[in-house]
Every structure is written in structure tokens, then in C-alpha cells.
TIRO-2110 file (N, C-alpha, C; in Angstrom, 1 decimal):
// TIRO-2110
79.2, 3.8, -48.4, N, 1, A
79.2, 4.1, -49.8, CA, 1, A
78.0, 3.3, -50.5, C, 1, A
77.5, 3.5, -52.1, N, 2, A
76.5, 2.8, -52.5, CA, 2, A
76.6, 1.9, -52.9, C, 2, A
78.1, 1.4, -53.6, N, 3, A
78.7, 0.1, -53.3, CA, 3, A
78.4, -0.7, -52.4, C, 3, A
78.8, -0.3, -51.3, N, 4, A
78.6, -1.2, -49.8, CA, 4, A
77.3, -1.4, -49.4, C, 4, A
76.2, -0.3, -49.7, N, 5, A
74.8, -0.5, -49.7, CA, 5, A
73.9, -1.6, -50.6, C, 5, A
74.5, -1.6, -51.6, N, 6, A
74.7, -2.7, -52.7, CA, 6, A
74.9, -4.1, -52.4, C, 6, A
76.0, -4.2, -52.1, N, 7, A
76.8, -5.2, -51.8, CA, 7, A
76.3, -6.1, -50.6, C, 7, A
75.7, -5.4, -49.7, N, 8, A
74.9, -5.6, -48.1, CA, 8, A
73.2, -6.1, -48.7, C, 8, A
72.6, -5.5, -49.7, N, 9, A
71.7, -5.7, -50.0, CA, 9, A
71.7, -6.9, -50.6, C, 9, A
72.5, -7.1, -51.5, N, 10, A
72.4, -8.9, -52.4, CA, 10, A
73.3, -9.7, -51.3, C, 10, A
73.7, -9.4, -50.2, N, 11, A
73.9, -10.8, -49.4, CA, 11, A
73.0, -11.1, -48.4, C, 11, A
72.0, -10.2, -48.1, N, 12, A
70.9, -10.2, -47.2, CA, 12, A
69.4, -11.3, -48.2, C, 12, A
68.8, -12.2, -47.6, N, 13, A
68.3, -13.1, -47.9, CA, 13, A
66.9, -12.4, -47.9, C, 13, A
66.7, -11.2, -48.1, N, 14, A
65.5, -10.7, -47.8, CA, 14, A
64.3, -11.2, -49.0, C, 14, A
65.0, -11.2, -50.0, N, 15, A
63.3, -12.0, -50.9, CA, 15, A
64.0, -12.6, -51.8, C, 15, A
63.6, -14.3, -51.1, N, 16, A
64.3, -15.5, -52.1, CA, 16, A
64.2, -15.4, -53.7, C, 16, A
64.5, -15.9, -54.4, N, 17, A
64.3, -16.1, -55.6, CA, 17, A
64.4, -15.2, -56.5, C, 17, A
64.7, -14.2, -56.4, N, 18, A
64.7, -12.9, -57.2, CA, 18, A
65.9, -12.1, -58.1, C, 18, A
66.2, -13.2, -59.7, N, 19, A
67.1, -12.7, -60.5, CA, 19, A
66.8, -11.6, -61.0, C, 19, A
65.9, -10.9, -61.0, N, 20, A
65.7, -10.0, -61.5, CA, 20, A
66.0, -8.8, -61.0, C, 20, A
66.0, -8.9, -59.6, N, 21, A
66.2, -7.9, -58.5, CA, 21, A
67.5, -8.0, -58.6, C, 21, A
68.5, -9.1, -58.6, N, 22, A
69.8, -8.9, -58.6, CA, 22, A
70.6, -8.6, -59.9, C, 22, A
70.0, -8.7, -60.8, N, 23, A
70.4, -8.2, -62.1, CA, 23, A
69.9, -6.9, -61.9, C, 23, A
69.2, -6.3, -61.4, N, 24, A
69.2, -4.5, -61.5, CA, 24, A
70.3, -4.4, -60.6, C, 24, A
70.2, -5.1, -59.1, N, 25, A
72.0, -4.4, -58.7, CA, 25, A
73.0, -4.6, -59.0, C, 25, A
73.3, -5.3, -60.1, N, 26, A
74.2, -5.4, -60.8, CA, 26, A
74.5, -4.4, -62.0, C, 26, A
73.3, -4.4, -62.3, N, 27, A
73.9, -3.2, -63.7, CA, 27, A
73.6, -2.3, -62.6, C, 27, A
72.8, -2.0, -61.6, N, 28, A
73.7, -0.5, -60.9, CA, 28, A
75.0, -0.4, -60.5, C, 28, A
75.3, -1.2, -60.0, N, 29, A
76.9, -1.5, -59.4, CA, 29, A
78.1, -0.9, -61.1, C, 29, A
77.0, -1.5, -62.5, N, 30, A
78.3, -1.5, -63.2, CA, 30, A
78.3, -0.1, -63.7, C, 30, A
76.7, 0.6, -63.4, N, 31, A
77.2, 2.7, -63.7, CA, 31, A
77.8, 2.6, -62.8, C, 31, A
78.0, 2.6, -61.8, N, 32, A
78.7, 3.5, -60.7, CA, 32, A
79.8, 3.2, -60.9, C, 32, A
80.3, 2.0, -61.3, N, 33, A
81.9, 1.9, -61.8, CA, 33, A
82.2, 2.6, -62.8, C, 33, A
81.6, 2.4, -63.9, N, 34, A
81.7, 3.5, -64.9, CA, 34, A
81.7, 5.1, -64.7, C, 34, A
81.3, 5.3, -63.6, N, 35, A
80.8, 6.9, -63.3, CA, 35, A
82.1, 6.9, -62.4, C, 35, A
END
């Protein structure tokens, strides 16, 4: 699911430091709840 693609992507340590990147998968995570 894209949840789980999501969810796999922000626990994977692939590029330190990056609030920014996890604030976009976050508000994607919160359309897709909404949707």
C-alpha cells in the first residue's frame, strides 16, 4: 500500500537530516487519509 511505502520510507535512514522531506510525507500520508 502507499501507506506502507510511506511509512518504510521515513524509517529508512537514507538522507540524515531532512525535516522537510518528512513533513511532505506527512502531509501526504494526511491526503490519503482524508481520501
Amino acid at each position: 500500500s502507499v501507506l506502507g511505502l510511506i511509512g518504510n520510507t521515513l524509517r529508512l535512514p537514507l538522507v540524515p537530516g531532512t525535516p522537510q522531506l518528512e513533513a511532505r510525507f506527512k502531509e501526504l500520508i494526511a491526503k490519503y487519509d482524508l481520501n
